[in-house]
Backbone as ProteinMPNN parsed JSONL, in Angstrom:
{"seq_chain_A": "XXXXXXXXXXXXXXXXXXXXXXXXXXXXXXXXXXXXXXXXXXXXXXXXXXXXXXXXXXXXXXXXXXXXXXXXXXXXXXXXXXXXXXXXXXXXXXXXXXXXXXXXXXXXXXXXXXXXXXXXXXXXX", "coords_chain_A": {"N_chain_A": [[103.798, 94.726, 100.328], [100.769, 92.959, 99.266], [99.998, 91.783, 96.245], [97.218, 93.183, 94.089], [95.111, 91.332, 92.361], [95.143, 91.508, 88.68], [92.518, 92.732, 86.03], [93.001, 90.82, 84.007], [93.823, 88.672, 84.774], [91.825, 87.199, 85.573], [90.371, 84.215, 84.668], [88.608, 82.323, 84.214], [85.158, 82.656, 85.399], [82.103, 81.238, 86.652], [79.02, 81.048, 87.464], [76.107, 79.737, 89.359], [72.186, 80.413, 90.125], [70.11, 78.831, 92.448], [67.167, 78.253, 93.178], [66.144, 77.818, 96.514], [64.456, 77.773, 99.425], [62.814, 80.013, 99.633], [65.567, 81.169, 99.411], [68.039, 82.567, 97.312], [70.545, 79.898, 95.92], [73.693, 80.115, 95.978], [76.137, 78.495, 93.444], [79.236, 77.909, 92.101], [82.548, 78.229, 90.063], [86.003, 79.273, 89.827], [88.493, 80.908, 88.67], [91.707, 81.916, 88.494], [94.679, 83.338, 87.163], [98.218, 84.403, 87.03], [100.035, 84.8, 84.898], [101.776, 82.317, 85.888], [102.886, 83.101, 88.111], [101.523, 83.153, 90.267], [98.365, 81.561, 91.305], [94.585, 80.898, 91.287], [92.62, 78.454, 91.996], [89.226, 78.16, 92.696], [86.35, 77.028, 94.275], [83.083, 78.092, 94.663], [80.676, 78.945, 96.79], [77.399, 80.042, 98.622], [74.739, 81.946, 99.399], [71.692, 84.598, 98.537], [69.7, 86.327, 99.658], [66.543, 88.244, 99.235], [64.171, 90.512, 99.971], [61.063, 92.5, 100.099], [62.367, 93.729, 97.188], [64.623, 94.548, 98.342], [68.187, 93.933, 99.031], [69.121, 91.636, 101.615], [70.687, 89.324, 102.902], [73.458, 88.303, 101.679], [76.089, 85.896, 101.466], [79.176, 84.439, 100.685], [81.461, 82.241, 100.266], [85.061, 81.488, 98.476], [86.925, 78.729, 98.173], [89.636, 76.99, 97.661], [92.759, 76.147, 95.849], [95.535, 78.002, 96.243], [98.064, 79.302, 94.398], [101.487, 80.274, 94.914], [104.623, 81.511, 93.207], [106.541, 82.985, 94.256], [107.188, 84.14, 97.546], [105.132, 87.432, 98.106], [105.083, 90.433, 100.716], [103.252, 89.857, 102.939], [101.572, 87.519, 101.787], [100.896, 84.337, 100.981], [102.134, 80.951, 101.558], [105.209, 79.609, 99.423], [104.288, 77.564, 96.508], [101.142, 75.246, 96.223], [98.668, 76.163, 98.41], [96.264, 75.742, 100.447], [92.857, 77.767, 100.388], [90.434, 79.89, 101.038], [88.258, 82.452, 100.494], [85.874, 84.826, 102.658], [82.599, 86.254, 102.205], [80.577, 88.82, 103.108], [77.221, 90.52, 103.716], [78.108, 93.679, 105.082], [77.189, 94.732, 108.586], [75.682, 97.597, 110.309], [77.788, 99.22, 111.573], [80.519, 100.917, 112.313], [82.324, 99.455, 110.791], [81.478, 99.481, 108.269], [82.366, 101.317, 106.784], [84.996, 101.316, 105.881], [86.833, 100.767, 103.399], [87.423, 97.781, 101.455], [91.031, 96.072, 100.361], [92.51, 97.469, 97.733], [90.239, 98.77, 97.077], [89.609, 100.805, 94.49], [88.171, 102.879, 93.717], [85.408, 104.011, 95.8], [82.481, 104.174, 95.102], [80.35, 101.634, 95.511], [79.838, 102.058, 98.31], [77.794, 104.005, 98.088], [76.244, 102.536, 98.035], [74.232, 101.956, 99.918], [71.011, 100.368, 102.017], [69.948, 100.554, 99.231], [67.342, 99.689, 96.801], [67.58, 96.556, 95.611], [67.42, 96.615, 92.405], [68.088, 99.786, 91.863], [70.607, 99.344, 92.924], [71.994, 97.484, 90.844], [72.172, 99.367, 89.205], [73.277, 101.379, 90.061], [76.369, 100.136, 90.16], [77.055, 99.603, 87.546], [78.022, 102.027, 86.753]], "CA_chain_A": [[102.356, 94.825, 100.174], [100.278, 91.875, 98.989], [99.934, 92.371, 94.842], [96.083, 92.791, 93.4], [94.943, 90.23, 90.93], [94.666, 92.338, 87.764], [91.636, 92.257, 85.474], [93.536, 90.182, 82.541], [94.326, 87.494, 85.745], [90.393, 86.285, 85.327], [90.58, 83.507, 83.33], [87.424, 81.586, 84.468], [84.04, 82.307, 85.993], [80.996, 80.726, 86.771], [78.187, 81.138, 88.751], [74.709, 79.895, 89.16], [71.731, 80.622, 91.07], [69.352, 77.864, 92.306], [66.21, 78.424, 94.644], [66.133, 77.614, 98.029], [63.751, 78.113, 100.715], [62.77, 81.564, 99.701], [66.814, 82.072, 98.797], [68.914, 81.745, 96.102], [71.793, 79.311, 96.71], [75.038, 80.544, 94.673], [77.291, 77.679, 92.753], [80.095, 78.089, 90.907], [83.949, 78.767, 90.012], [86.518, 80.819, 89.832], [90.386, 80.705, 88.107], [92.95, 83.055, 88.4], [96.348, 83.076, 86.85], [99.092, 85.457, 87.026], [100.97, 84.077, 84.017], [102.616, 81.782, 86.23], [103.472, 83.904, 89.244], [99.904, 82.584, 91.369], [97.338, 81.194, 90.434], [93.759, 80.744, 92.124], [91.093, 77.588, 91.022], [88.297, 77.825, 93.878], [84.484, 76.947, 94.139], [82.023, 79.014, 95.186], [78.982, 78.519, 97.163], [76.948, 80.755, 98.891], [73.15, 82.601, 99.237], [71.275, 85.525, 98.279], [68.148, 87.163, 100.262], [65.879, 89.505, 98.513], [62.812, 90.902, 100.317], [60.636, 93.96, 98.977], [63.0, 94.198, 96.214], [65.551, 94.959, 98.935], [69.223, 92.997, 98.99], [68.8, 91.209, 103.027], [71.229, 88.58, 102.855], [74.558, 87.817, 100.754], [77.115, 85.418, 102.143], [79.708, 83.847, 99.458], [82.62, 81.619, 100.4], [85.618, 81.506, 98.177], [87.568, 77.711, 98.495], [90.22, 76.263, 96.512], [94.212, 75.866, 96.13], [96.355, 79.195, 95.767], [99.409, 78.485, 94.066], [102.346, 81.531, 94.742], [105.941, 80.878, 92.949], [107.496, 83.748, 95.242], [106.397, 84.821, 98.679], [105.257, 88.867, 98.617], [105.143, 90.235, 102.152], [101.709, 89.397, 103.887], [100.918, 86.771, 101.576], [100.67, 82.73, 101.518], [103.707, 80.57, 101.201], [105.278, 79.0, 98.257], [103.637, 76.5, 96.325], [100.187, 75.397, 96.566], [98.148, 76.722, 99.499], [94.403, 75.929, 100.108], [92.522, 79.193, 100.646], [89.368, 80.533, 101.38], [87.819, 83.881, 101.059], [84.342, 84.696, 102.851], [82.284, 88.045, 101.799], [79.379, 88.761, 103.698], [76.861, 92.083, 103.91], [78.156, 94.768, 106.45], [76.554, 95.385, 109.355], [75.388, 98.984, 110.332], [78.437, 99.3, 112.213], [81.735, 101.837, 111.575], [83.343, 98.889, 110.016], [80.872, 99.254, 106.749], [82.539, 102.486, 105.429], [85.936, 101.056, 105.743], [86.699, 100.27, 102.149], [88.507, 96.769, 100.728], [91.776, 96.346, 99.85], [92.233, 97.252, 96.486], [89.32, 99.416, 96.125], [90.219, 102.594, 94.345], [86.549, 103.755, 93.807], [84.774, 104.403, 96.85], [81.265, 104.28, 95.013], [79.781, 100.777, 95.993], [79.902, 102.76, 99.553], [76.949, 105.088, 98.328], [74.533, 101.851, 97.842], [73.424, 101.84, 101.563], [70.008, 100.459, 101.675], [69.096, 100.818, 97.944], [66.598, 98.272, 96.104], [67.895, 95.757, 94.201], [67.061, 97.546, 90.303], [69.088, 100.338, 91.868], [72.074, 98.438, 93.252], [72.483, 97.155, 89.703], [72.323, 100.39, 88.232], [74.44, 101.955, 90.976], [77.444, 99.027, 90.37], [77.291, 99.476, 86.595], [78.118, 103.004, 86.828]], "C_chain_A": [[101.885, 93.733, 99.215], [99.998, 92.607, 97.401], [98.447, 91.76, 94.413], [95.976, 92.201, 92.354], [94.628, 91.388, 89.559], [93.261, 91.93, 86.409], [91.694, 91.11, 84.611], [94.17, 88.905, 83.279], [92.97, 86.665, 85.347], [90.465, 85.438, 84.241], [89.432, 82.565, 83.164], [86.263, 82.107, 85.405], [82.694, 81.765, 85.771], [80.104, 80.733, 87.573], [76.592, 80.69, 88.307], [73.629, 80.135, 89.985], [70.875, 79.301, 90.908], [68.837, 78.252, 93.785], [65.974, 77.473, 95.598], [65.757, 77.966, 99.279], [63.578, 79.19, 100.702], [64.098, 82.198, 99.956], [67.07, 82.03, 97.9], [70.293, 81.259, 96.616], [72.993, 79.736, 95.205], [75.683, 79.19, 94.452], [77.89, 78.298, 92.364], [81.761, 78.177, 90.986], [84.753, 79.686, 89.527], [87.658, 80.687, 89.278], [90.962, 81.788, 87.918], [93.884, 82.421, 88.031], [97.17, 84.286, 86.584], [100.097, 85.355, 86.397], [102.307, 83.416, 84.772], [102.984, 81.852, 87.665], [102.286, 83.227, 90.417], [98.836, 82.215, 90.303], [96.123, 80.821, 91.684], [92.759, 80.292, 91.3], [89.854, 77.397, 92.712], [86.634, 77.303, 93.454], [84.066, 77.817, 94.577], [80.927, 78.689, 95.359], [78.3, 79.666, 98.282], [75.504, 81.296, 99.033], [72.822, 83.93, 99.386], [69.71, 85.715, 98.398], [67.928, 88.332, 99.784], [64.477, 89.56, 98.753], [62.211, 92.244, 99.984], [61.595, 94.394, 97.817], [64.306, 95.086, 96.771], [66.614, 93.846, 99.089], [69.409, 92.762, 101.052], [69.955, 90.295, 103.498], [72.51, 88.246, 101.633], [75.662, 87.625, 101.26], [77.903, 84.387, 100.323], [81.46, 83.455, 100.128], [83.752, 81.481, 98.962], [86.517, 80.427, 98.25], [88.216, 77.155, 97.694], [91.948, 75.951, 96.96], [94.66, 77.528, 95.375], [97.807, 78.43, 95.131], [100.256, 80.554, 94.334], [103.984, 81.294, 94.326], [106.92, 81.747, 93.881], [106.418, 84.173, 95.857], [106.086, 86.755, 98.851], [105.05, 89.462, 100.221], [103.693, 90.272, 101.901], [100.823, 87.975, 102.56], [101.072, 85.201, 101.778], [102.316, 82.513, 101.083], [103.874, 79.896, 99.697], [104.757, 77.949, 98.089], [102.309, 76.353, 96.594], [99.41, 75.414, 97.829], [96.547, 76.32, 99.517], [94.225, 77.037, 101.013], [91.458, 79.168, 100.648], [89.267, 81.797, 101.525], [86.373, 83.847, 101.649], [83.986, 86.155, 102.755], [81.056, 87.811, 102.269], [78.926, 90.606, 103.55], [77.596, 92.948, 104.873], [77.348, 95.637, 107.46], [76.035, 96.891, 109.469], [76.541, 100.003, 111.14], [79.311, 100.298, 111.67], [82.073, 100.941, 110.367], [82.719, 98.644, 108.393], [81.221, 100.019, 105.893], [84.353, 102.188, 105.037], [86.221, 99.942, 104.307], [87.827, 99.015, 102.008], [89.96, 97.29, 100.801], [92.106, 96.803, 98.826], [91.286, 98.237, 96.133], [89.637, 100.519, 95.57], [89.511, 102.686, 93.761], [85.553, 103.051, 95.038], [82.949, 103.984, 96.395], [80.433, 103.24, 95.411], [79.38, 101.193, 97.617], [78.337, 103.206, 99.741], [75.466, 104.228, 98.021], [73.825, 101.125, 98.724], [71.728, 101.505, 101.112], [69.367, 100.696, 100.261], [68.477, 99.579, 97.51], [67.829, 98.185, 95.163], [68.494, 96.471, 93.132], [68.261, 98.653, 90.289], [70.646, 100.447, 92.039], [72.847, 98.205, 91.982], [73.135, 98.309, 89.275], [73.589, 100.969, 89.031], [75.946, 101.236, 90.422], [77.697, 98.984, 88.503], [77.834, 100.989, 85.629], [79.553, 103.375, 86.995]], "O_chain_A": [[102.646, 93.547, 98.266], [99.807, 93.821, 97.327], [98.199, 90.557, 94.324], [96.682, 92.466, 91.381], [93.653, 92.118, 89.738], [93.204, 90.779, 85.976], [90.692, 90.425, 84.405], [94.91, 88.145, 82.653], [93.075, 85.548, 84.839], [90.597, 85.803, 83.073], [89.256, 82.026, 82.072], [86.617, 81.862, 86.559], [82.197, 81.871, 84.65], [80.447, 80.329, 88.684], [75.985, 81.088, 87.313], [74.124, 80.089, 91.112], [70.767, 78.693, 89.844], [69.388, 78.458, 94.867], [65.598, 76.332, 95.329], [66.528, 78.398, 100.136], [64.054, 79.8, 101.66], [64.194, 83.306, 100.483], [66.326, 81.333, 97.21], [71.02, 81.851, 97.413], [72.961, 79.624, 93.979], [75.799, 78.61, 95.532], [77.485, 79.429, 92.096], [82.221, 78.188, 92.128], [84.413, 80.706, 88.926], [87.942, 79.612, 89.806], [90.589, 82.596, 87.067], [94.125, 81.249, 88.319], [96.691, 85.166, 85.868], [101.163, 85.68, 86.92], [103.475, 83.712, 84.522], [103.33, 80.875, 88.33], [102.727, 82.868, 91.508], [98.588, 82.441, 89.119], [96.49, 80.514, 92.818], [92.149, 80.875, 90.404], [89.918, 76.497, 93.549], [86.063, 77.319, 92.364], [84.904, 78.591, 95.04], [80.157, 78.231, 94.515], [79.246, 80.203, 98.857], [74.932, 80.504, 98.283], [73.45, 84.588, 100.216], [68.806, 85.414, 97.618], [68.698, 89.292, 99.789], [63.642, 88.944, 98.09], [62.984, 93.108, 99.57], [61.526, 95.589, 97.532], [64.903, 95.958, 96.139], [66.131, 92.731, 99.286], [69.798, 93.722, 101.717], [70.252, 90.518, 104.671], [72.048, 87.879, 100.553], [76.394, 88.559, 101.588], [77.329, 83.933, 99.333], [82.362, 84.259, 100.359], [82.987, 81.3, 98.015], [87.563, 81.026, 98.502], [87.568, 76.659, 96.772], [92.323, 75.617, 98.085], [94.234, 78.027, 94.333], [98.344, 77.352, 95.385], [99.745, 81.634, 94.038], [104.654, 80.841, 95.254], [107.997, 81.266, 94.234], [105.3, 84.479, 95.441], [106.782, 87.368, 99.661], [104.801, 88.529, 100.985], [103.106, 90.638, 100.882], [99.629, 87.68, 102.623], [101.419, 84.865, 102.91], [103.211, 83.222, 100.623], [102.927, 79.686, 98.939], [104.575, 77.188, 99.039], [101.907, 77.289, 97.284], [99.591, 74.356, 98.43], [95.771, 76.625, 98.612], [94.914, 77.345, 101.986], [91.104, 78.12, 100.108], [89.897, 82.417, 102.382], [85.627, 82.955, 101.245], [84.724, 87.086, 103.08], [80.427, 86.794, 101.976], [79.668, 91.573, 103.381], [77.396, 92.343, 105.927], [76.955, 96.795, 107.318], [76.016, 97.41, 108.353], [76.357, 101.205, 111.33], [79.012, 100.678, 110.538], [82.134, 101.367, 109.214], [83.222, 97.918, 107.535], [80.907, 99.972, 104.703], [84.902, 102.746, 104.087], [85.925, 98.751, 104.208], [88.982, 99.203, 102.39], [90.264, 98.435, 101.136], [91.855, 95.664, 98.431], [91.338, 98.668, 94.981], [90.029, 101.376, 96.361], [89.979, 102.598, 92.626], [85.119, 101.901, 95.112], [82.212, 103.544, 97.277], [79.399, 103.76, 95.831], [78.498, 100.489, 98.111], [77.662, 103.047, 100.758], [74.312, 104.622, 97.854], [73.106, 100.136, 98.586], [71.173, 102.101, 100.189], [68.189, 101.052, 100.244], [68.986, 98.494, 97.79], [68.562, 98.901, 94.482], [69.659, 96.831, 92.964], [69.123, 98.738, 89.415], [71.516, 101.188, 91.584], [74.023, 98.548, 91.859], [74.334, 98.382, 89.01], [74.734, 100.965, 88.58], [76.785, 102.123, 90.265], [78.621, 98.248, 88.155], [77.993, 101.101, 84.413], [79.877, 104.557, 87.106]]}, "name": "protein", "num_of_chains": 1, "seq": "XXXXXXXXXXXXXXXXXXXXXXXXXXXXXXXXXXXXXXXXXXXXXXXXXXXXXXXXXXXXXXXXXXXXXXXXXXXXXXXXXXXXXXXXXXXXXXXXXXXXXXXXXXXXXXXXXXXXXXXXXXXXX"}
């Protein structure tokens, strides 16, 4: 089973917003390190739609070099790897209650449709 980055892996972020055509366009980066074991330096670019104070739009690419010194099963090979993640909203479909890898709290689940103000509040909870 592929091994989650642990909180104390974050060793860099950055992000900024900058308006764009009635969006916001995301910048920024990202660094992981796994004292040695992987490591992940990507960019990040992306946009964020917000109409009536409702979240409409949020796409965010993930691009950089993985580094892994041993192969776990299902993940990249040794050495450095370029990688990409992409995270987008979820449709209305089944596949929106089907939770991440990794997640072990369910609650981001229960912020179907909520404004914005509440999203926050919901996600800080």
């Amino acid at each position: 089973m592929p091994s989650a980055w642990a909180p104390a892996d974050l060793k860099e972020l950055s992000i900024k917003t900058i308006p764009d055509n009635g969006k916001m366009k995301i910048e920024g980066t990202l660094r992981l390190d796994a004292g040695g074991k992987r490591r992940y330096d990507a960019k990040l670019e992306g946009f964020i739609e917000v109409k009536g104070g409702a979240l409409m739009q949020f796409d965010l690419v993930a691009q950089g070099v993985l580094f892994a010194s041993k192969a776990e099963v299902g993940e990249i090979p040794i050495g450095d790897t370029t990688f990409a993640v992409a995270f987008t909203l979820a449709g209305d479909a089944d596949s929106r209650s089907v939770p991440p890898l990794f997640t072990f709290d369910g609650s981001y689940l229960r912020a179907d449709k909520l404004r914005v103000s509440e999203l926050r509040s919901t996600a800080t909870k």
